[in-house]
NUKOL-729940 format. One record per atom (N, C-alpha, C, CB): residue number from 1; x, y, z; residue in three letters; atom name. Coordinates in steps of 0.2 Angstrom, whole numbers. Glycine has a CB too. Example, Ala and Ser with C-alpha at 12.3 -4.5 7.8 and 13.67 -1.06 7.14 Angstrom:
2
k->1 u->66 v->-28 w->39 r->ALA a->N;
k->1 u->62 v->-22 w->39 r->ALA a->CA;
k->1 u->66 v->-16 w->39 r->ALA a->C;
k->1 u->57 v->-22 w->45 r->ALA a->CB;
k->2 u->64 v->-11 w->35 r->SER a->N;
k->2 u->68 v->-5 w->36 r->SER a->CA;
k->2 u->64 v->0 w->39 r->SER a->C;
k->2 u->70 v->-3 w->29 r->SER a->CB;
***
This chain:
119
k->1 u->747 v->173 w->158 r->UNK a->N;
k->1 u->742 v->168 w->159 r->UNK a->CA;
k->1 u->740 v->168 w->166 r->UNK a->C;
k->1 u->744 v->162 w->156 r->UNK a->CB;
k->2 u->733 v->168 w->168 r->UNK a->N;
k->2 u->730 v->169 w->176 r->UNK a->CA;
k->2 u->728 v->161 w->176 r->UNK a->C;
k->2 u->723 v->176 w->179 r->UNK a->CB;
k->3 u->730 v->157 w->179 r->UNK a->N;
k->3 u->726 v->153 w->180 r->UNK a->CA;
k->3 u->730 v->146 w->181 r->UNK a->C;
k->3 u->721 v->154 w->174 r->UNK a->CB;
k->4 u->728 v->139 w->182 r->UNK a->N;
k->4 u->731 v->134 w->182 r->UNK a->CA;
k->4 u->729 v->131 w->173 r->UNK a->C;
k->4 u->728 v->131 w->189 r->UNK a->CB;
k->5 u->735 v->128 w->170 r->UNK a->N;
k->5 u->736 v->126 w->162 r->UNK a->CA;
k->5 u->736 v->118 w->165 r->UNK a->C;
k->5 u->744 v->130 w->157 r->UNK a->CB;
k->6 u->732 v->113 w->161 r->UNK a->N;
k->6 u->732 v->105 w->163 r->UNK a->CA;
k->6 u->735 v->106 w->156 r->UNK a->C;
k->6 u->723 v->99 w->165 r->UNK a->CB;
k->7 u->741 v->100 w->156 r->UNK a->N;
k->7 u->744 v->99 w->151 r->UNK a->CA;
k->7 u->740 v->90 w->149 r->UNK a->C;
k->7 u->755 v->100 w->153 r->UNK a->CB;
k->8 u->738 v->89 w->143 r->UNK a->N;
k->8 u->732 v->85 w->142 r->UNK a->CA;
k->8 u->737 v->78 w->139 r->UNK a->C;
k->8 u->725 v->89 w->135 r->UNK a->CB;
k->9 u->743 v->80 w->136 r->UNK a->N;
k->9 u->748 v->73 w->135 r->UNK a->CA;
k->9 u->753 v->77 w->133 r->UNK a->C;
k->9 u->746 v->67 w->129 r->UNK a->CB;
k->10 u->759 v->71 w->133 r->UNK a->N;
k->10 u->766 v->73 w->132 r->UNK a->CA;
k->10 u->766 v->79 w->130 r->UNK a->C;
k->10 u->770 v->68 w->129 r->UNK a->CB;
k->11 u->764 v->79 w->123 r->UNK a->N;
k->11 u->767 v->83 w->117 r->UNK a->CA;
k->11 u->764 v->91 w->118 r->UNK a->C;
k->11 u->764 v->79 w->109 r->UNK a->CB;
k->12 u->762 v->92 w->125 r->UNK a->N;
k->12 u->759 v->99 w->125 r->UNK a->CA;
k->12 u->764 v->100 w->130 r->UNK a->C;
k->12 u->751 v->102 w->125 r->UNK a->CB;
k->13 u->770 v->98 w->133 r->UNK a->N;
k->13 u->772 v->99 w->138 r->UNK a->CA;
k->13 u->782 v->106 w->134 r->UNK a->C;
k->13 u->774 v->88 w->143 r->UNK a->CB;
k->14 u->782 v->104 w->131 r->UNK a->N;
k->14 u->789 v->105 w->129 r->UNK a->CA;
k->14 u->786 v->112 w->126 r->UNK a->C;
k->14 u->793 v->99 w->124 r->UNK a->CB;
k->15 u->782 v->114 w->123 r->UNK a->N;
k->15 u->779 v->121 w->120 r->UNK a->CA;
k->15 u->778 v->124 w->125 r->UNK a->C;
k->15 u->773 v->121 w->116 r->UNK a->CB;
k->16 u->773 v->123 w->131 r->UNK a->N;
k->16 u->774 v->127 w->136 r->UNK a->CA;
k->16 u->779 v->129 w->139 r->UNK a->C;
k->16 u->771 v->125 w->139 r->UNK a->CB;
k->17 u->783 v->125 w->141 r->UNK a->N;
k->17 u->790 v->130 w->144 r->UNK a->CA;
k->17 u->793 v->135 w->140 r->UNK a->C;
k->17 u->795 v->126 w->146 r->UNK a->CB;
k->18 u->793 v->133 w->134 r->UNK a->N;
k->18 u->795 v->138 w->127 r->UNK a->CA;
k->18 u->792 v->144 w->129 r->UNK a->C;
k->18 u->792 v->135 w->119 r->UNK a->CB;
k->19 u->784 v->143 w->128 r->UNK a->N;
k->19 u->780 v->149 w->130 r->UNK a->CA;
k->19 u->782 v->154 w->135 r->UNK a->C;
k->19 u->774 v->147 w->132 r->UNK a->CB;
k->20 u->785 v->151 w->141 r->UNK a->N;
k->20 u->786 v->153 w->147 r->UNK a->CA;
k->20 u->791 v->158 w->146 r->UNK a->C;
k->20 u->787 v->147 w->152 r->UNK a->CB;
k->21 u->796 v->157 w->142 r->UNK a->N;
k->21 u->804 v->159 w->140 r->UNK a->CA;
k->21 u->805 v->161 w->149 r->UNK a->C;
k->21 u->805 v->167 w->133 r->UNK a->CB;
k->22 u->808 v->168 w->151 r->UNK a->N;
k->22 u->812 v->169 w->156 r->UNK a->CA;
k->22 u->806 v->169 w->159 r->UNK a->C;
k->22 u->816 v->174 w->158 r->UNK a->CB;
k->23 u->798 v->169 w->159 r->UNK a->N;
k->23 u->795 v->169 w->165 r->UNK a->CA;
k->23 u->796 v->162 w->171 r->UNK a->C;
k->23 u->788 v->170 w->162 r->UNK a->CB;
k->24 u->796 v->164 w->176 r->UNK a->N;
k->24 u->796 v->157 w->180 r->UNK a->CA;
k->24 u->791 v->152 w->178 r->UNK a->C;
k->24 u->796 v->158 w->187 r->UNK a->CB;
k->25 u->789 v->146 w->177 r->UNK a->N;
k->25 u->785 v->141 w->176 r->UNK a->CA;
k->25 u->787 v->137 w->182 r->UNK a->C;
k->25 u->785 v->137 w->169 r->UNK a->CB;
k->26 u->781 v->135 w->187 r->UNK a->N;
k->26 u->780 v->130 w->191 r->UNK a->CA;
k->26 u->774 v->125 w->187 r->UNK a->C;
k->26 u->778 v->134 w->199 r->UNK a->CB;
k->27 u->779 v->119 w->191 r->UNK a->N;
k->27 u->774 v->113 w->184 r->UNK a->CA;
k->27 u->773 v->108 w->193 r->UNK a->C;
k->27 u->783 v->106 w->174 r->UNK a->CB;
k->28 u->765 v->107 w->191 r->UNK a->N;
k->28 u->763 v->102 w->197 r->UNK a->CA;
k->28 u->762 v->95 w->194 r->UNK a->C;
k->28 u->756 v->104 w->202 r->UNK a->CB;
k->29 u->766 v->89 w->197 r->UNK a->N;
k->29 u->766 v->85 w->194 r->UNK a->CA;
k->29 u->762 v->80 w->200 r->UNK a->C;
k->29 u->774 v->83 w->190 r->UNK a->CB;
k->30 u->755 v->78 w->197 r->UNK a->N;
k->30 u->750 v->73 w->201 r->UNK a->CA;
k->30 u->748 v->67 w->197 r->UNK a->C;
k->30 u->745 v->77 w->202 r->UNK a->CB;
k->31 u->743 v->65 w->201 r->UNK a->N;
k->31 u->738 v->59 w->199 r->UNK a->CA;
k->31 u->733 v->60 w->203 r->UNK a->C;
k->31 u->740 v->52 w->199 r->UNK a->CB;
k->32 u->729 v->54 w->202 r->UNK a->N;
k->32 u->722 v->52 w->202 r->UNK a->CA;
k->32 u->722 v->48 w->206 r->UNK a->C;
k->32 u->719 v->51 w->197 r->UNK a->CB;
k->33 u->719 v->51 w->212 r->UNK a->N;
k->33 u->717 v->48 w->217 r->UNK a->CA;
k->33 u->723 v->48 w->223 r->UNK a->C;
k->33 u->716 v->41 w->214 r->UNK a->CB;
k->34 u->727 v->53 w->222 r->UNK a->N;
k->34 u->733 v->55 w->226 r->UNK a->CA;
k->34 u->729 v->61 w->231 r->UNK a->C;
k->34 u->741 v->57 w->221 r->UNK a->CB;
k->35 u->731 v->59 w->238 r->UNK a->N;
k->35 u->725 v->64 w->244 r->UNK a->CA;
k->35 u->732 v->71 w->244 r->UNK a->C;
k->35 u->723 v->59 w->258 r->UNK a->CB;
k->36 u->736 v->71 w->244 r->UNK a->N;
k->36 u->740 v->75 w->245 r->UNK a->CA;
k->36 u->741 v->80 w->240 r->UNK a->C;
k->36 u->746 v->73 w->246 r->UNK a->CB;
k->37 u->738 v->79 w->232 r->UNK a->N;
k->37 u->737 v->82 w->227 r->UNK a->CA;
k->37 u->730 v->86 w->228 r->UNK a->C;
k->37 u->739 v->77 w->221 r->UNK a->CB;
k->38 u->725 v->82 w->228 r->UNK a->N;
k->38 u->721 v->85 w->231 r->UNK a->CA;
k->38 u->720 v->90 w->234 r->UNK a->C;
k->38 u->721 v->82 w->233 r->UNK a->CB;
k->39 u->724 v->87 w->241 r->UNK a->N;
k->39 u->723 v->92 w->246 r->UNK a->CA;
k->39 u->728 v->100 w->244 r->UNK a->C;
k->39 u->727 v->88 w->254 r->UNK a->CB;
k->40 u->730 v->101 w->240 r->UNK a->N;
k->40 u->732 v->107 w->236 r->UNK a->CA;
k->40 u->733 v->108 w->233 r->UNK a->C;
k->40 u->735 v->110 w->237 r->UNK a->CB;
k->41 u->728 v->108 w->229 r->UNK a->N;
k->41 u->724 v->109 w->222 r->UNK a->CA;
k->41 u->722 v->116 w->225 r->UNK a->C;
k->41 u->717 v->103 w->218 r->UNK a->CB;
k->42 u->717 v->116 w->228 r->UNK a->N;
k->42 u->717 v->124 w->227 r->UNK a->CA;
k->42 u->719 v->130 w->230 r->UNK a->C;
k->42 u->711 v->125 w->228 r->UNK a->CB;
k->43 u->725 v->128 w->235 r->UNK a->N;
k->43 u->731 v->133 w->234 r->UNK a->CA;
k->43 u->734 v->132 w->227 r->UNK a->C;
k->43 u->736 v->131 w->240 r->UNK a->CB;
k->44 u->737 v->127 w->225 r->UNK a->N;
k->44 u->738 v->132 w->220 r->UNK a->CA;
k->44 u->737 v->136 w->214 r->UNK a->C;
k->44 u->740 v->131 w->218 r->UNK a->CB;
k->45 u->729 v->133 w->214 r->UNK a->N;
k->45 u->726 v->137 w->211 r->UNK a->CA;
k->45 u->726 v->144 w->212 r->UNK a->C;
k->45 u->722 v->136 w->211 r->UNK a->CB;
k->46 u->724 v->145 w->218 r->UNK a->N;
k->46 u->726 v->152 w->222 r->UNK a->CA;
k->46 u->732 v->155 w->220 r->UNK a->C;
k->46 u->727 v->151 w->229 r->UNK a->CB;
k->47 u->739 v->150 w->220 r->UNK a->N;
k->47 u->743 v->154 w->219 r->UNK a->CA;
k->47 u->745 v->158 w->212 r->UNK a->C;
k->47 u->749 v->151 w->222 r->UNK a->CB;
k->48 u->741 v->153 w->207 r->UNK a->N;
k->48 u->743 v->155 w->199 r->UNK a->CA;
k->48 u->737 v->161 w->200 r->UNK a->C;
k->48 u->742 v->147 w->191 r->UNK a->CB;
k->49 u->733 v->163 w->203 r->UNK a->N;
k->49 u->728 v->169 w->202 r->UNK a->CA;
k->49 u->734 v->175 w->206 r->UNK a->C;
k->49 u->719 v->168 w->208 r->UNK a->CB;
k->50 u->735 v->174 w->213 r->UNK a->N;
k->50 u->740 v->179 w->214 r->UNK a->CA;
k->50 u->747 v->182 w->212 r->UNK a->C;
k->50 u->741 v->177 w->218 r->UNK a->CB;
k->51 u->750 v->175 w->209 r->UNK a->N;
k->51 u->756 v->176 w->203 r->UNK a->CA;
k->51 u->755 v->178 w->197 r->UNK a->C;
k->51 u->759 v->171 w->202 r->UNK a->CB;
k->52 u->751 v->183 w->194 r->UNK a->N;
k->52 u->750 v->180 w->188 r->UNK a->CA;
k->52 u->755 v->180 w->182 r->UNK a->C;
k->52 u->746 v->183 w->187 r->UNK a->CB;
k->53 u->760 v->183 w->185 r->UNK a->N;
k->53 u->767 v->185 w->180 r->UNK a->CA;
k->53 u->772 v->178 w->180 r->UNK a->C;
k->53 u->771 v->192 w->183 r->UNK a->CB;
k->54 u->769 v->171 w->183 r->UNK a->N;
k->54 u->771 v->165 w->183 r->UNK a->CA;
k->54 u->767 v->161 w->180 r->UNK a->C;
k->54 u->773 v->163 w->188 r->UNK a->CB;
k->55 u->771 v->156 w->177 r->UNK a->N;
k->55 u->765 v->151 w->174 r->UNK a->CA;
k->55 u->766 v->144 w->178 r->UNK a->C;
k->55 u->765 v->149 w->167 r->UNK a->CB;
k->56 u->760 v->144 w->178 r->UNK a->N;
k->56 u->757 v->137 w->182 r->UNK a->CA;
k->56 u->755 v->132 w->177 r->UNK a->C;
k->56 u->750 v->138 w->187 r->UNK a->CB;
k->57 u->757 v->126 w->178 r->UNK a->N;
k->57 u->755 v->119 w->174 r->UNK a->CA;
k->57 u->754 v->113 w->177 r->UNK a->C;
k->57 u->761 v->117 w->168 r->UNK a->CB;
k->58 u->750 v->109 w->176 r->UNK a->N;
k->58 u->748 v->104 w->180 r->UNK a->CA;
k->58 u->749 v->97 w->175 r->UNK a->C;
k->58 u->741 v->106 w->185 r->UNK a->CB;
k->59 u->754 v->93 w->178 r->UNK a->N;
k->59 u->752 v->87 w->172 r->UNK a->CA;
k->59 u->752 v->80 w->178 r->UNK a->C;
k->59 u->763 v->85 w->163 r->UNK a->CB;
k->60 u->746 v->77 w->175 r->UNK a->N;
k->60 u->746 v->70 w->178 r->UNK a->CA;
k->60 u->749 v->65 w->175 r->UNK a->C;
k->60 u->740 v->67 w->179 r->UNK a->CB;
k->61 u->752 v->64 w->182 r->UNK a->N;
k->61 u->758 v->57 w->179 r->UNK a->CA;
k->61 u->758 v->52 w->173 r->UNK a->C;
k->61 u->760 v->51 w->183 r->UNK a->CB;
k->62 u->749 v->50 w->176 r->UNK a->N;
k->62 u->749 v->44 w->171 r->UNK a->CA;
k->62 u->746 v->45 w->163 r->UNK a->C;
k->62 u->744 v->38 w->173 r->UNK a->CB;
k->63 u->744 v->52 w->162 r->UNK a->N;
k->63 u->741 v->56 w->156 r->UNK a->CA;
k->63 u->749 v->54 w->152 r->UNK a->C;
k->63 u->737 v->65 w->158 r->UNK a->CB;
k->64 u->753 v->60 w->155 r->UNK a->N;
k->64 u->759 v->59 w->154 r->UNK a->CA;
k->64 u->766 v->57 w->156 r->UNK a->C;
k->64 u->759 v->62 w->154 r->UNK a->CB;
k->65 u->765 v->51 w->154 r->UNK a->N;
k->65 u->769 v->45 w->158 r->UNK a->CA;
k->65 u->778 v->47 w->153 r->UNK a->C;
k->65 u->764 v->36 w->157 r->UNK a->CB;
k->66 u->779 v->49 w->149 r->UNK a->N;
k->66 u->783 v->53 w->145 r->UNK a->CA;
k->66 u->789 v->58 w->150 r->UNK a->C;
k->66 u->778 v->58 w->139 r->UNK a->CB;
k->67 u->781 v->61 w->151 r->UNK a->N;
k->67 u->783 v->69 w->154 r->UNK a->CA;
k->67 u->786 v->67 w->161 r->UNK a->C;
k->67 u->776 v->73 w->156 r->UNK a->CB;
k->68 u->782 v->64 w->164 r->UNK a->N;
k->68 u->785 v->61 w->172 r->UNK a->CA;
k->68 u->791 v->58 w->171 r->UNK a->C;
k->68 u->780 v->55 w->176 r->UNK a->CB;
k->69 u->794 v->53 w->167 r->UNK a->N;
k->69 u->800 v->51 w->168 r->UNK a->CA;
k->69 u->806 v->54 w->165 r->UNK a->C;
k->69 u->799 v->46 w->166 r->UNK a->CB;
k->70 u->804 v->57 w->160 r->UNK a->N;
k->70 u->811 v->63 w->158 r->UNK a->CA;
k->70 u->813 v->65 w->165 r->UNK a->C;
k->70 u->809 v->70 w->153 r->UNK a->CB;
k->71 u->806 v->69 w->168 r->UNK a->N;
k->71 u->808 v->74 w->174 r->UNK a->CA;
k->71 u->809 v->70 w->182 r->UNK a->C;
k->71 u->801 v->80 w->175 r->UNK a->CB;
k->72 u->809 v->63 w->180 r->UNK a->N;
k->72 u->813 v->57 w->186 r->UNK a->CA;
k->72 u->807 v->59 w->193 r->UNK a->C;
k->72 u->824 v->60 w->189 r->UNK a->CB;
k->73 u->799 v->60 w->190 r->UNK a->N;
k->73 u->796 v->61 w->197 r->UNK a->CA;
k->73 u->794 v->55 w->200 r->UNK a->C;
k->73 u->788 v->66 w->196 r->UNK a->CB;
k->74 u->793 v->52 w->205 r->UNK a->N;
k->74 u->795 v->45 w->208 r->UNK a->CA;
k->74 u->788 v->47 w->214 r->UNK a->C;
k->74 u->807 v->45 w->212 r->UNK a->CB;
k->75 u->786 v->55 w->216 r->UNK a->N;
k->75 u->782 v->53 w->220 r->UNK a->CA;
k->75 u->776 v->62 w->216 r->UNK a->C;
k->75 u->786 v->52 w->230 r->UNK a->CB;
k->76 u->771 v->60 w->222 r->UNK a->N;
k->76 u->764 v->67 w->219 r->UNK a->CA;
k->76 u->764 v->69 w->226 r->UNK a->C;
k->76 u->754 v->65 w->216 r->UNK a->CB;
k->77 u->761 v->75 w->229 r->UNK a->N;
k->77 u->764 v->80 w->221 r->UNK a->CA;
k->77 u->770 v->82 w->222 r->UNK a->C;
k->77 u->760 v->87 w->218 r->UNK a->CB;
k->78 u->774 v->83 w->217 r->UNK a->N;
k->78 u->781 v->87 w->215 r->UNK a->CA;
k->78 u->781 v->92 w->212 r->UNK a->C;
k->78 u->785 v->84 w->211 r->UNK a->CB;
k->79 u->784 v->98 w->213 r->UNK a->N;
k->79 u->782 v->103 w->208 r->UNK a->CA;
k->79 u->790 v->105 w->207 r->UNK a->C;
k->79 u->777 v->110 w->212 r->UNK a->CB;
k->80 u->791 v->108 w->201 r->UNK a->N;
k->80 u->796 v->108 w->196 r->UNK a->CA;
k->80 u->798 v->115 w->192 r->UNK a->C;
k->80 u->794 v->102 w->190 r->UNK a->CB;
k->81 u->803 v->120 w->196 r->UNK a->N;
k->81 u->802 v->126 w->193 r->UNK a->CA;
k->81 u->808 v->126 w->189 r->UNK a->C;
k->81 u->802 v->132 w->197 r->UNK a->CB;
k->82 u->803 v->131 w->183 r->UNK a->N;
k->82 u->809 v->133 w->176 r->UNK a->CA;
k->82 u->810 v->138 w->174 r->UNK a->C;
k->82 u->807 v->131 w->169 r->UNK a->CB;
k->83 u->815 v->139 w->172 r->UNK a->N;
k->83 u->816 v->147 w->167 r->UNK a->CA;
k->83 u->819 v->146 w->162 r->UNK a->C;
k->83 u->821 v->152 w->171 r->UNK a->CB;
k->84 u->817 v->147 w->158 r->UNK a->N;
k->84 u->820 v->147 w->150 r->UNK a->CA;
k->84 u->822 v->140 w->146 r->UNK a->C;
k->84 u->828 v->151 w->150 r->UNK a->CB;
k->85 u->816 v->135 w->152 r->UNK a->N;
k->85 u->817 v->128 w->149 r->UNK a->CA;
k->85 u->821 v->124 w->153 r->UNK a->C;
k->85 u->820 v->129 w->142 r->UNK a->CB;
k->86 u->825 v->128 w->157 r->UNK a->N;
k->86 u->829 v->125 w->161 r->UNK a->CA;
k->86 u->826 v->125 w->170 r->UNK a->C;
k->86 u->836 v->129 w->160 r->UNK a->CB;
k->87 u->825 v->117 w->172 r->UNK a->N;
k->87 u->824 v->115 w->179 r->UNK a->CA;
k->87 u->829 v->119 w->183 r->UNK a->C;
k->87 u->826 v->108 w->180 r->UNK a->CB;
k->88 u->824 v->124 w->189 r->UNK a->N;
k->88 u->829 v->129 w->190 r->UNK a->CA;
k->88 u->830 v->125 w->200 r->UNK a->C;
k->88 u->825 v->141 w->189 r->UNK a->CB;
k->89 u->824 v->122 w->202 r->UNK a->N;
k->89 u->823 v->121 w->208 r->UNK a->CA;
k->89 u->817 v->115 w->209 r->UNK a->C;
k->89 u->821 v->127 w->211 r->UNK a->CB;
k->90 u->814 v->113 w->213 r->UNK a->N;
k->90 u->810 v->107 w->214 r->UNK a->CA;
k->90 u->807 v->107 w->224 r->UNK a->C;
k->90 u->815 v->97 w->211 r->UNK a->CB;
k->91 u->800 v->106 w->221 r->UNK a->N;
k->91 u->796 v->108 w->228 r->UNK a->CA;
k->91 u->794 v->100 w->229 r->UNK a->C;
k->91 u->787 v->114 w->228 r->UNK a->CB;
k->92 u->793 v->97 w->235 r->UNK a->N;
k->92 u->789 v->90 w->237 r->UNK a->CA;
k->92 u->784 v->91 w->241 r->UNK a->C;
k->92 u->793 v->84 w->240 r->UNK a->CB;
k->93 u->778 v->89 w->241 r->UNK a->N;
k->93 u->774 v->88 w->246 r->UNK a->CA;
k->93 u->769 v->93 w->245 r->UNK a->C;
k->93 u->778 v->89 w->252 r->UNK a->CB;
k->94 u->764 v->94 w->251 r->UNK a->N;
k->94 u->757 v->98 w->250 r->UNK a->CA;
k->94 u->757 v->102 w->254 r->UNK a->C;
k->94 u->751 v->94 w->250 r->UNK a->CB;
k->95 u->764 v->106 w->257 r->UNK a->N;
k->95 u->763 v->111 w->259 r->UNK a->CA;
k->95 u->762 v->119 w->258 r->UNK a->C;
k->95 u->767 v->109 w->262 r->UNK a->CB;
k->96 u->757 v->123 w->256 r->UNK a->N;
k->96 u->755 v->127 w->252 r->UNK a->CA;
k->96 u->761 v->131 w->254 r->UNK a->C;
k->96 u->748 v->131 w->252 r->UNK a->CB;
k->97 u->761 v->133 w->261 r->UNK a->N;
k->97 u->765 v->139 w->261 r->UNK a->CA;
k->97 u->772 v->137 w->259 r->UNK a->C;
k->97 u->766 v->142 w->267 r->UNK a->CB;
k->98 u->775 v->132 w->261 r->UNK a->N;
k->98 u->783 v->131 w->259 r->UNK a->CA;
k->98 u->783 v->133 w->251 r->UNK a->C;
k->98 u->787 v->123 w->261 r->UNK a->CB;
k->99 u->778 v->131 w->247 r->UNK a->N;
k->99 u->776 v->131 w->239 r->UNK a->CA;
k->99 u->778 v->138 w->236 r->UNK a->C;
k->99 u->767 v->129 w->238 r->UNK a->CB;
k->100 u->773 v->143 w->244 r->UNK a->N;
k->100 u->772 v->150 w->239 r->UNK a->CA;
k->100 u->781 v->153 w->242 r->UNK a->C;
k->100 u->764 v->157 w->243 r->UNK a->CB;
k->101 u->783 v->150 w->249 r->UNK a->N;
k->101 u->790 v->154 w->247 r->UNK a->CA;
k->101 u->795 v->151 w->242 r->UNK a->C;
k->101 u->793 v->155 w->252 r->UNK a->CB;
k->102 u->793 v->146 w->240 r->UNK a->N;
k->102 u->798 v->143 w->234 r->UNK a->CA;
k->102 u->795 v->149 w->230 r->UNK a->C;
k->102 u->797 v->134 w->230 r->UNK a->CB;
k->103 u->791 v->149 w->228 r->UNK a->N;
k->103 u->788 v->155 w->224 r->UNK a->CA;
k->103 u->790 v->160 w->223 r->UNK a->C;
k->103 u->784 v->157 w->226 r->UNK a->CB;
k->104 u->790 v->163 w->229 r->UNK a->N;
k->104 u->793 v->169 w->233 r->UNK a->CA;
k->104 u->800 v->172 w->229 r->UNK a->C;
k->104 u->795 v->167 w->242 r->UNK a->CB;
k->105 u->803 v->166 w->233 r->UNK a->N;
k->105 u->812 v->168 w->233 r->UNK a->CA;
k->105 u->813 v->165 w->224 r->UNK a->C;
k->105 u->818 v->162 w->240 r->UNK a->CB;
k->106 u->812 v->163 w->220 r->UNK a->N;
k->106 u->812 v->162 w->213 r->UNK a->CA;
k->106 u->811 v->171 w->209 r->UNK a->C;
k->106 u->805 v->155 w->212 r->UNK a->CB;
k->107 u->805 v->171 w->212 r->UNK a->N;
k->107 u->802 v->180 w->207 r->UNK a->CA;
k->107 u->808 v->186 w->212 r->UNK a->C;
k->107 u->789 v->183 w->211 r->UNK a->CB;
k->108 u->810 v->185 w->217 r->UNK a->N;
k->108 u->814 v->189 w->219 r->UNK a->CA;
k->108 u->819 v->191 w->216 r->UNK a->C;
k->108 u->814 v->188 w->223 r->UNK a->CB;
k->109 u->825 v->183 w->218 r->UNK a->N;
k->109 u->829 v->181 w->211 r->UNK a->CA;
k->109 u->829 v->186 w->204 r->UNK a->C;
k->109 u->827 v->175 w->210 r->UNK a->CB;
k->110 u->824 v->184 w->201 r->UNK a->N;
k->110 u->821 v->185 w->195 r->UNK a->CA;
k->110 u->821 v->194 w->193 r->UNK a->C;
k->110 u->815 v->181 w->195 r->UNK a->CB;
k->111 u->819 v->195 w->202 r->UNK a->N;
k->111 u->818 v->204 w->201 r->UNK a->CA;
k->111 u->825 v->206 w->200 r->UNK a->C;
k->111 u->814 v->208 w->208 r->UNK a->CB;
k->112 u->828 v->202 w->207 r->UNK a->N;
k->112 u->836 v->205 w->208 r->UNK a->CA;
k->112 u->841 v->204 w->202 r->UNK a->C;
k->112 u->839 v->202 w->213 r->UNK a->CB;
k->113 u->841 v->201 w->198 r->UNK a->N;
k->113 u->842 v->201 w->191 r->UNK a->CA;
k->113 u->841 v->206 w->184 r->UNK a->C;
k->113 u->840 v->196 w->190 r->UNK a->CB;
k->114 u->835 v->207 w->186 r->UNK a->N;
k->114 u->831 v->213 w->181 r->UNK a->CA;
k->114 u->834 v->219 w->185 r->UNK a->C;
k->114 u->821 v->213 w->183 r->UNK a->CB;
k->115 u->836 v->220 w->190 r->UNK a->N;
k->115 u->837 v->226 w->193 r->UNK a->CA;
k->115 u->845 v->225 w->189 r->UNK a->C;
k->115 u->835 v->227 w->203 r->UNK a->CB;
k->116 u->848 v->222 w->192 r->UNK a->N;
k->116 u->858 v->222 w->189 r->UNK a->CA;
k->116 u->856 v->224 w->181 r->UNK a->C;
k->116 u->864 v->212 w->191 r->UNK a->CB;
k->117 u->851 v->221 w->177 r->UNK a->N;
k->117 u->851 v->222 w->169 r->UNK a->CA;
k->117 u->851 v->228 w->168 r->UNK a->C;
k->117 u->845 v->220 w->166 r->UNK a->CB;
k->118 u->847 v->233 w->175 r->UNK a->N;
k->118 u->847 v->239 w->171 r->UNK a->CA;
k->118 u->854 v->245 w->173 r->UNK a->C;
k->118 u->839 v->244 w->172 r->UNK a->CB;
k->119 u->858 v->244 w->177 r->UNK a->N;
k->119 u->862 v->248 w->177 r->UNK a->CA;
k->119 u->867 v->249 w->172 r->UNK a->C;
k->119 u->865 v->248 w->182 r->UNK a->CB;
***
């Protein structure tokens, strides 16, 4: 999937990461009217076009007020990486680049793993 996914209420949150299985999912958790969410919205959009072999999900807090508190988000934006369902790591703040090497080093991981699978 290429693109940024808005998760619309709780109940479309828990199927998505299912979907994701081992691919990494990065989940941006925002609101309305927050300048720092805002202000990198379209990095990450950018980054789910450059990644495409990750998935990108964006849920607002107060749409999904469920969602936000299982996952104990307290500030926007937070971003929330998964693998297999499971919270593997967590980004704060609206810094794109620190974002993409969270990115980065996660798909690497992920390669360097694939690579030990095959010997």
């Amino acid at each position: 999937m290429v693109g940024v996914k808005v998760i619309g209420n709780d109940s479309e949150f828990q199927p998505e990461l299912t979907n994701a299985g081992s691919r990494l999912a990065v989940v941006k958790f925002t609101m309305a009217g927050c300048r720092p969410c805002v202000r990198i919205a379209p990095a990450f959009n950018m980054l789910s076009n450059r990644y495409p072999q990750v998935v990108f999900l964006e849920v607002d807090v107060h749409v999904c007020q469920a969602t936000a508190a299982a996952n104990n988000i307290s500030a926007t934006p937070t971003f929330l990486f998964f693998r297999n369902k499971v919270r593997v790591d967590q980004y704060q703040g609206a810094d794109a680049a620190g974002l993409e090497e969270k990115i980065k080093a996660h798909i690497k991981t992920a390669c360097l793993f694939c690579g030990a699978a095959q010997f």
